[in-house]
N, C-alpha and C positions, 0 to 999 in steps of 0.2 A: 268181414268183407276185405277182399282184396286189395294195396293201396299203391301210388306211383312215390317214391320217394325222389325230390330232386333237392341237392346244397347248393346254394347262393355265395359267394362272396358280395357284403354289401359295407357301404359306406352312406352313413345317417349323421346328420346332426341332434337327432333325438337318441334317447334309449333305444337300442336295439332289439330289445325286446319289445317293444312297440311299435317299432318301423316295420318287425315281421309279423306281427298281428295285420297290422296295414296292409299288407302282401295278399297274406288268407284272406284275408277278407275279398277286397279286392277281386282276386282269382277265384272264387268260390260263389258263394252264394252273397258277399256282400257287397256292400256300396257305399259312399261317404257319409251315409247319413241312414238312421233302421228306416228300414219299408216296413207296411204292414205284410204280413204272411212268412217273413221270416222268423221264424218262432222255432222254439229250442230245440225241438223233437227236427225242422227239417236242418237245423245246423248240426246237431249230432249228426244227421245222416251225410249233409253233402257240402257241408263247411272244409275247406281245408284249416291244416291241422298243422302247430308251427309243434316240431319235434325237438327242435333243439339250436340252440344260441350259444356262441362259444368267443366270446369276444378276443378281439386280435390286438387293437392299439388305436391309439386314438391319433390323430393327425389336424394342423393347422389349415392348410388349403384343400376346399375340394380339388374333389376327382374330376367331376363336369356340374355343370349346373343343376342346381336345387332350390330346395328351402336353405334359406341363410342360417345362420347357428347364431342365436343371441350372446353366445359366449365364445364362436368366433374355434368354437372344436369340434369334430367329427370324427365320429367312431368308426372303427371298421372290425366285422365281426363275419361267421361263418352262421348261416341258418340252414336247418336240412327243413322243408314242411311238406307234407304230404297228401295225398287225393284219395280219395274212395275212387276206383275203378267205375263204379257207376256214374260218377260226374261225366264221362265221356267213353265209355266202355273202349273199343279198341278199334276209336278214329282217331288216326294220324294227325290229319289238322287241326280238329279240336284240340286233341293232347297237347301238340304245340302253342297252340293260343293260349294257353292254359300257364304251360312253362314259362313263357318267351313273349306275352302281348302285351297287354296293359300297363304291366309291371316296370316297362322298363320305362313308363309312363307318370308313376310318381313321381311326386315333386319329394316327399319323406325321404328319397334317396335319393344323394350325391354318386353316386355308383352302385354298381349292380352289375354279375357278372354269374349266367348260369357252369359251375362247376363239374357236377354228376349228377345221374340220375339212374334208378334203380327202378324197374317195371318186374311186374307179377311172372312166377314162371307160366301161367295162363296165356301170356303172349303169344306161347310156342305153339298155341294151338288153333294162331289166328294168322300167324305169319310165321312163311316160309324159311325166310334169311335167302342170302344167296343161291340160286339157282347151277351154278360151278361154285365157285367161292376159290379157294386155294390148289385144293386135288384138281380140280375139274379143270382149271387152266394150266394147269401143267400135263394132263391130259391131253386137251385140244394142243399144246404146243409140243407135245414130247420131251420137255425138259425135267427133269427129276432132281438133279444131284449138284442144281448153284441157281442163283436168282436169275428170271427170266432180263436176257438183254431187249432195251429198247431202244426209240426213237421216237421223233415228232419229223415229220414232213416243215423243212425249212426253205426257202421263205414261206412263212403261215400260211401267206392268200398269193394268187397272181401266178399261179404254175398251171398250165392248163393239165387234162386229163392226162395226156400222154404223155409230158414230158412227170409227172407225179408218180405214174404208173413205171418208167420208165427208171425214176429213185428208186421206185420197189423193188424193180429186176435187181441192181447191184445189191441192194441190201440185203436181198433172200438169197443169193446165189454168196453171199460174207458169209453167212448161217445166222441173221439176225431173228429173234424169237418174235417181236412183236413190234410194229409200225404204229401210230395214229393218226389221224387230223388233229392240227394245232384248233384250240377251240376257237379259233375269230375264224375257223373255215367251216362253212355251211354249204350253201348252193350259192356260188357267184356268178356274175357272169360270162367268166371263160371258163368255169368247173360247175357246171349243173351234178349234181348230188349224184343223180343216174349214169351221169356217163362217167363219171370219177369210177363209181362202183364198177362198171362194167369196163372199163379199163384196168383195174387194177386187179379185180378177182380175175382177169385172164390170165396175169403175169403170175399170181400166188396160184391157182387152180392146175397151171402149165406149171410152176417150180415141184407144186403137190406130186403130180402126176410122174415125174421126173425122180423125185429126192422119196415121196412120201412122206415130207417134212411140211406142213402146212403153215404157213406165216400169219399169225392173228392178225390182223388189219382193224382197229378201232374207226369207224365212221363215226363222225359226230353228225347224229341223227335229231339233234337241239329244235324244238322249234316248237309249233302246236302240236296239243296231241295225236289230231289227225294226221298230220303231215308226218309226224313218228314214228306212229302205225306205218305208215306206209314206207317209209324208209325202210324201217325194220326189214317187213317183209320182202321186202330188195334184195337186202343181205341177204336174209335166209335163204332165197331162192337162186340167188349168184353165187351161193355154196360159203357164204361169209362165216365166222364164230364168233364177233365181237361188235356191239356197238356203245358209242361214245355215248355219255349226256352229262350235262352244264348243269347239275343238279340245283345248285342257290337260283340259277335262270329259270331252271324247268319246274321248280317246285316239288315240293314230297310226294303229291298226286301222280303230276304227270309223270316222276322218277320210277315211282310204283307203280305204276300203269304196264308203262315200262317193262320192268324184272317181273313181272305177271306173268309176261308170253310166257315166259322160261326157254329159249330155243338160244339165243346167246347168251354169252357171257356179257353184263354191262361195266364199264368202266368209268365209274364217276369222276369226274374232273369239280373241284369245287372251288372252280376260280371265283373272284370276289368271296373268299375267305375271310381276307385281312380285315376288310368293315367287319367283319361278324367280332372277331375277335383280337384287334393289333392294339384294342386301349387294353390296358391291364386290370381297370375297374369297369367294364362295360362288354357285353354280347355273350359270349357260350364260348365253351372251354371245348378243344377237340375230346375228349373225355366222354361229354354227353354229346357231341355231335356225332362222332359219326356212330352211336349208340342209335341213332332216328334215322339214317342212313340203310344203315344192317340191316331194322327190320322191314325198310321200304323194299329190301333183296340186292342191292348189290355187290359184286361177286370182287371190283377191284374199285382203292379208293386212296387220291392223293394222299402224302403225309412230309410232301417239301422233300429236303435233303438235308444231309451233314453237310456243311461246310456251305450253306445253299448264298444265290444271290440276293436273295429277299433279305427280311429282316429278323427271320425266326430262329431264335434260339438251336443249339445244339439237343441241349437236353431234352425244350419241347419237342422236337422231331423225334429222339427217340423214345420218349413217353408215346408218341403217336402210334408209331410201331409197335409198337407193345400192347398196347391196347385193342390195334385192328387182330392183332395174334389172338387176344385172350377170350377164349371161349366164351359164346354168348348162349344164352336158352337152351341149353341142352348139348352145346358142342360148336357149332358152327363157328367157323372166322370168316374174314375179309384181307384182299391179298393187298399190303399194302402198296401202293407205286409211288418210289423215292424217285423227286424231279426237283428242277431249278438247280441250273447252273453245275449240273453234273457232268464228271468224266472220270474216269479210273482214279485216278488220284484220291477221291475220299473211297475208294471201294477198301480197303485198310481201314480205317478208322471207322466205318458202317460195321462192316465187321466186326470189329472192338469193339464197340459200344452196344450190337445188338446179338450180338452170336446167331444168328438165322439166315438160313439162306432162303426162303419165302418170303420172298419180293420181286416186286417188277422193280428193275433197274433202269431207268429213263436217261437216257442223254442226248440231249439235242444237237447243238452246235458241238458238243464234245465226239460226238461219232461224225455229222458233217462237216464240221472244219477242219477232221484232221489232215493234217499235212499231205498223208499219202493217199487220200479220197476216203469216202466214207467205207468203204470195203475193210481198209487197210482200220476203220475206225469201232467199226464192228467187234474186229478180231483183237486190239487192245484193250477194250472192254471185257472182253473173257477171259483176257491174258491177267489184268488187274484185279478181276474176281478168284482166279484161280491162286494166284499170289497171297489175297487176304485170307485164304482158308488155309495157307501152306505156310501163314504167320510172316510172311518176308515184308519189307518195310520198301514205301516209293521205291528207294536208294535203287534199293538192291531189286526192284523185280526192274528197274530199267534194264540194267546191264545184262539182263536175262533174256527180255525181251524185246525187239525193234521197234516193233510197231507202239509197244506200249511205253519205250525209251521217245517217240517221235511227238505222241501225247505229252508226255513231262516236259519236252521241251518251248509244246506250243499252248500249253495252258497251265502249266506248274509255277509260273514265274506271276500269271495275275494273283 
């Protein structure tokens, strides 16, 4: 029988080969104490299964609260343990409850943090993956040969329709690849959802008609399901190719609900990230996250930036990339979109670090604040991309270029 394998990073004041008994148990068929009817034959079947303990080092203070350590030491060790696919065959939210519920509920661990996780190639034959995914939006946007350029609609909220739609016009007529709503924008009350749409696919539908260049527009469609649906269907029928969703907000269901239709492309924003994962011994490692993502279908999916304003590592953003790259069930990827605190300046060192040009390239205030308006902000974003593929350094792609010399000057220096 088929089985889901996921590895824990944990921290126990006990053996850890009994904190991960505790776990299986736990998550499986057991409970703190034997029930009747649990008998051998069903825990062979639907008992999870601890595969392996690899102990790391032992440590004096916990990580977060637990059981105390009578000797005042806590271990920290790697466990991988395992499922029979039949514990939850191939529902989403069970599986998660599974991974990620009770567990992080013990008191036997001082820490706990989901690492990876490995699912049956059987999956492939229950879920789609991305509906575009990488090829398919560079299709809808006609870009082939460097990362898709973007943006966020700045100030977030409080821009009515027209003057929103009106950002659009200069952006698509720079040659910007892809727009979105910042995610605290929904339907307000001088931007109802509808007239946002219908304001701005006139400006990208009239640029279409003109260039033959179509500008993705992510709407954030965030909300109940129903009210999703019907977004959606907005787009679709206002000639849209992209809509936004709050995935940690909207949940796995409604995300999956979602990438069902298959008629856009969706662009997952996973703000409230950092609770999942900013303690080092507590939440889910992007590894297995956005592994439960992919197979809910979506086609694009944050992964921060190099050099970002948060507080994420270099190296974790490009382990992140790497990952949304690497072939899942049979081939499929997920395009990653680098954002926070981005502008030409780390497109050199993105480069360096990932060798790819399969990405959305997000820069907010780096394309609107620049000096020369955002048109002139657009065009130093290509200039900077075009730079790090041609190996040349900040220094030197200034003096080459104006627009992307005018950038260095006005955000080189934070």
């Amino acid at each position: 029988m088929e089985r889901i394998f996921a590895t824990y990073y944990i921290e126990t004041p006990f053996a850890p080969e009994k904190a991960a008994m505790v776990l299986a148990g736990e998550q499986s068929s057991g409970t703190f104490v034997a029930v009747p009817g649990e008998t051998e034959e069903l825990k062979a079947r639907f008992a999870a299964r601890v595969e392996k303990v690899t102990f790391l080092e032992t440590v004096n203070t916990p990580a977060i609260p637990g059981a105390e350590s009578p000797t005042g030491q806590y271990h920290r060790a790697l466990v991988e343990v395992s499922w029979s696919i039949e514990n939850f065959g191939y529902n989403l939210p069970v599986m998660i409850s599974t991974l990620q519920g009770n567990l992080y509920e013990i008191r036997q661990f001082t820490g706990l943090k989901l690492l990876s996780l490995e699912v049956p190639d059987s999956f492939a034959n229950h879920f789609e993956g991305p509906a575009f995914g990488i090829e398919g939006c560079r299709k809808l946007t006609q870009v082939y040969d460097r990362p898709l350029i973007g943006t966020i609609i700045k100030p977030s909220v409080g821009l009515s329709p027209e003057d929103t739609a009106a950002t659009v016009k200069v952006l698509a007529e720079a040659g910007i690849d892809f727009v979105k709503d910042d995610e605290l924008m929904g339907s307000t009350a001088n931007s109802p959802f509808e007239k946002r749409v219908d304001a701005i696919m006139d400006v990208i539908n009239r640029h279409a008609d003109k260039t033959g260049k179509k500008v993705m527009y992510a709407f954030n469609i965030s909300g109940d399901i129903d009210d999703m649906l019907r977004r959606y269907e907005k787009i679709v029928t206002s000639g849209g190719t992209c809509a936004m969703v709050s995935i940690n907000s909207v949940g796995i269901s409604g995300t999956k609900k979602i990438c069902d239709q298959r008629a856009l492309a969706i662009h997952a924003h996973r703000n409230g990230w950092g609770m999942m994962t900013r303690h080092p011994l507590l939440g889910i490692e992007f590894t297995a996250y956005q592994k439960l993502w992919r197979l809910a279908g979506v086609d694009q999916l944050h992964v921060n930036g190099i050099q970002n304003k948060f507080w994420e590592s270099d190296d974790s953003v490009v382990t992140s990339i790497e990952q949304c790259l690497k072939p899942m069930l049979g081939g499929y990827k997920v395009l990653p979109v680098v954002s926070s605190g981005q502008w030409g300046g780390q497109a050199p060192e993105t480069y360096r670090r990932t060798q790819t040009l399969d990405l959305l390239y997000m820069a907010g205030g780096g394309i609107m604040a620049h000096p020369m308006g955002a048109s002139a902000g657009v065009t130093a974003l290509q200039q900077a991309w075009k730079a790090a593929v041609d190996g040349l350094s900040v220094e030197d792609a200034a003096k080459i270029y104006p627009e992307f010399a005018k950038s260095v000057e006005k955000f080189g220096k934070s």
